[in-house]
N, C-alpha and C positions, 0 to 999 in steps of 0.2 A: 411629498413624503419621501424620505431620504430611504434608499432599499434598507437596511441595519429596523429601520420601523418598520415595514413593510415585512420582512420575516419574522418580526416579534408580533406585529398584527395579524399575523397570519396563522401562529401558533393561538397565541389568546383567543383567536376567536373559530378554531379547529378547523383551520382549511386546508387543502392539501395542495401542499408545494410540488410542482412539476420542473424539474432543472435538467435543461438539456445541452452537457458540456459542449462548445465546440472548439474549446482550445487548451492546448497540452499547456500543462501546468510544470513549471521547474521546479521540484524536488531534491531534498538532501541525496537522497540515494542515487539521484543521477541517471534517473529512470522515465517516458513519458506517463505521464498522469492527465486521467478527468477527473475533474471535481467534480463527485454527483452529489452526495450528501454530505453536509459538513453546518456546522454552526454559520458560516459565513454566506453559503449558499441558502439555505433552507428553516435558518434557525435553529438547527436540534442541539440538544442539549447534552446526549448520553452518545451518541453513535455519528461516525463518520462511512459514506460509502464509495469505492471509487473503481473507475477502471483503469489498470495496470497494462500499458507493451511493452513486451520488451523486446526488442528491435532484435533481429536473425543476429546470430552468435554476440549478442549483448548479454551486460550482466549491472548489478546496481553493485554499489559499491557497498560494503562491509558495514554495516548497521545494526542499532535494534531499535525497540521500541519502549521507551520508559514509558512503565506504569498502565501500561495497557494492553490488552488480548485481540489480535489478529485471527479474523475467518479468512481464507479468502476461496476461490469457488475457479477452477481452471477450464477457461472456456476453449479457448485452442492453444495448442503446442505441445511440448514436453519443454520438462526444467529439471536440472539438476541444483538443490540447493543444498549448501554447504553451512553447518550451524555452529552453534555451543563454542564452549571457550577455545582459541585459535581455530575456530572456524573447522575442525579436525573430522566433523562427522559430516555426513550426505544422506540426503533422498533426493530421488528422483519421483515426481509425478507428472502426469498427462493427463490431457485434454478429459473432463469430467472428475477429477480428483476435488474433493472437500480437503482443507491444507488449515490446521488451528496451529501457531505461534503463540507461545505461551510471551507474558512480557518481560523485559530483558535480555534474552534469547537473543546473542549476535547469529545474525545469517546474510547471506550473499545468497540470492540464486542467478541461474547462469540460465540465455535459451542452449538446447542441445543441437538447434535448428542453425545451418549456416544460410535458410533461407526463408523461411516463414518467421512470421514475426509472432510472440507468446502473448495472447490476450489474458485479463484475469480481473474481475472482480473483488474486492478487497472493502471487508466490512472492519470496524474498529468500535471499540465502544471509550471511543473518545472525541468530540466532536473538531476537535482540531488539534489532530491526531501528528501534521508537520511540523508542530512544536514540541513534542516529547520525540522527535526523532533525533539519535544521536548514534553521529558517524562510528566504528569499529572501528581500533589502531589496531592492526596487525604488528606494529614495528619490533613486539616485543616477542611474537611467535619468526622468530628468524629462518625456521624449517621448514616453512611452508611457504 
């Protein structure tokens, strides 16, 4: 049985998928990824879930997310992220912050750390969520 049946069999007949990443996934944002939940992993259909580092004084590159709403849940670090059109506004949150991205919302965040790395869980209610991801041009905000 081809896995693609195998998560569709596994949906249909209400089993529960166990997915244990153990390899960083290459992303638009330019950022390490696990793929925990995702239509390709698990079958789902409505949600994706993943764990995010971002590696000491890293940052992902200027993005958003078409058509879809972002949870994500900050297990260690601090982060500085920078939103909204040219990127112009910031927050900062730490290790135990609840973080909702609305969708469209260009953002970039940044770790604050030059030495610990930013862990983060990241829920999506989209199941393959790195195909409505679409990079940020900055080229037209010149002042920043």
């Amino acid at each position: 049985m081809l896995d693609s049946q195998k998560k569709t069999s596994a949906i249909a007949s209400q089993e529960i998928v166990t997915v244990r990443p153990q390899v960083e996934t290459a992303t638009r944002q330019k950022i390490p990824y696990f793929v925990g939940i995702s239509e390709q992993t698990a079958g789902s259909k409505g949600i994706s879930m993943n764990l995010i580092v971002i590696p000491p004084g890293g940052r992902a590159e200027p993005h958003l997310h078409k058509d879809y709403e972002t949870a994500i849940y900050l297990l260690k670090g601090r982060v500085e992220t920078h939103y909204g059109e040219g990127l112009k506004q910031s927050v900062i949150n730490e290790a135990g912050d609840f973080i909702f991205i609305p969708p469209g919302v260009p953002h970039q965040p940044y770790n604050l750390s030059d030495t610990e790395p930013v862990q983060a869980i990241v829920a999506r209610n989209d199941p393959n969520e790195q195909e409505n991801v679409e990079l940020y041009d900055l080229s037209h905000n010149s002042e920043l």
